[in-house]
C-alpha positions as CSV (number, residue, x, y, z in Angstrom):
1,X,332.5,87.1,238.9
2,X,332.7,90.6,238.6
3,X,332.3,92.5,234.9
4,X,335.1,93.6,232.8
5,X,335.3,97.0,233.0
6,X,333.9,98.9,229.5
7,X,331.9,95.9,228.5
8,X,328.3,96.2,228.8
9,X,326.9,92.6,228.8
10,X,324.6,92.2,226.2
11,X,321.2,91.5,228.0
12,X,321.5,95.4,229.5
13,X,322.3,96.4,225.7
14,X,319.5,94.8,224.6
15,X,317.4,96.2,227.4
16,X,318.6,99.6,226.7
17,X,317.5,99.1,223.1
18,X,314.1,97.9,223.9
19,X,313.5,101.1,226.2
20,X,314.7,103.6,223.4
21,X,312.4,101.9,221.0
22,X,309.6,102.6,223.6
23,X,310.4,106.0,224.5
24,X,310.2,107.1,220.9
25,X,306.6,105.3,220.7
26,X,306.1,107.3,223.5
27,X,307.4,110.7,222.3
28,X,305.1,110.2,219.3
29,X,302.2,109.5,221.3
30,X,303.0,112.6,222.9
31,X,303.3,114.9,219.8
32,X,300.4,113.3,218.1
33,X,297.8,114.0,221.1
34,X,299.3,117.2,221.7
35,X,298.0,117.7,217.7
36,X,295.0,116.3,218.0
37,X,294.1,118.5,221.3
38,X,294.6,121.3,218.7
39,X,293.3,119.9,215.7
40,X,289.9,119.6,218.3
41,X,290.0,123.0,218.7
42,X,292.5,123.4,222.2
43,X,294.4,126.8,222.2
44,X,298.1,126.3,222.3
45,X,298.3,128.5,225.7
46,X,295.4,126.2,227.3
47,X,297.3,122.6,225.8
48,X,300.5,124.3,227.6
49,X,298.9,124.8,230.6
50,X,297.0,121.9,231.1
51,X,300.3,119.2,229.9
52,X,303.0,121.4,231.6
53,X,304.6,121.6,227.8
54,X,306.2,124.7,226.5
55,X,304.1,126.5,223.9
56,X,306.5,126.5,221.7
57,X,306.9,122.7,221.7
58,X,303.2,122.7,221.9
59,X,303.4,124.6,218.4
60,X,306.0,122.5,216.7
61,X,304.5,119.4,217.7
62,X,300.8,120.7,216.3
63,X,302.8,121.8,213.0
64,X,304.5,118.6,212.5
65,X,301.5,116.8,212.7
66,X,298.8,118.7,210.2
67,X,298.0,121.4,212.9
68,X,296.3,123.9,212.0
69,X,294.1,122.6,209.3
70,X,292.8,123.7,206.4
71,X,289.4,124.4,208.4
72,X,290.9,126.1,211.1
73,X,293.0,128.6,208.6
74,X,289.9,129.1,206.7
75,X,288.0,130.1,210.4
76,X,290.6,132.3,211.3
77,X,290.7,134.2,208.1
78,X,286.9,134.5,208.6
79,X,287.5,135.7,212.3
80,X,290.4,138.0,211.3
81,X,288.8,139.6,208.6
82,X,285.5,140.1,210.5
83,X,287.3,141.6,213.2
84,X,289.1,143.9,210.6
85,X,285.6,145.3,208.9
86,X,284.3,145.8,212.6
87,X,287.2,148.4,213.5
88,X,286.8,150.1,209.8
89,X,283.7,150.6,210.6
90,X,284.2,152.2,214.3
91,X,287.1,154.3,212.8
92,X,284.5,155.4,210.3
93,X,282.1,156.0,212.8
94,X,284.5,158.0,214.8
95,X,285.6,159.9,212.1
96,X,281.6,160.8,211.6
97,X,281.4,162.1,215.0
98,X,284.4,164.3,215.2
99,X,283.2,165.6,211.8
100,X,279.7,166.8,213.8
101,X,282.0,168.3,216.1
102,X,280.8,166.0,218.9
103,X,285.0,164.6,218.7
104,X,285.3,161.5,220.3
105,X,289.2,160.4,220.8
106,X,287.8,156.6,222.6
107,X,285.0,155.1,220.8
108,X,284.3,153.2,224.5
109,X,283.4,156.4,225.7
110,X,281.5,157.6,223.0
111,X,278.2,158.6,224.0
112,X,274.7,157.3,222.4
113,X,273.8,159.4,219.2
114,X,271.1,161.8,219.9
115,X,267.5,161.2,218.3
């Protein structure tokens, strides 16, 4: 005998129920290796290429789950600042140089100081 229509009979509600609950197991799975791909040290571009995720989603699912850590700030700030003294000190160079009148507007094209 055919279903009532509007009533779902309760062994598809309780199959419906069981696959939400595993689709959320799933979707953490998800986030949490997505994480852990960054927490090991993947970029968020390479994660998103490689999973075919967003990097966006990549991102929020890293920050929701302890990405970046502590050490990986820390290395960054290192990185960053490092970065930072290296183009002082080409600035200053460069400012040297025009100041012998040997004016270099690209530091890649400077050429080798003379002994």
């Amino acid at each position: 005998m055919p279903q009532s229509r509007g009533i779902v009979p309760e062994q598809d509600v309780q199959r419906i129920k069981a696959a939400l609950v595993l689709r959320d197991e799933a979707q953490q799975q998800v986030e949490q290796a997505v994480a852990d791909a960054l927490k090991a040290g993947g970029s968020v571009r390479e994660v998103a290429a490689s999973t075919g995720i967003s990097t966006t989603t990549v991102q929020k699912y890293g920050r929701a789950h302890g990405w970046p850590t502590d050490e990986q700030r820390a290395g960054w700030e290192a990185d960053r600042a490092r970065q930072d003294e290296f183009a002082a000190r080409i600035e200053a160079a460069t400012a040297v140089l025009a100041l012998l009148g040997e004016g270099v507007d690209d530091p890649a094209t400077a050429k080798e100081p003379r002994a």
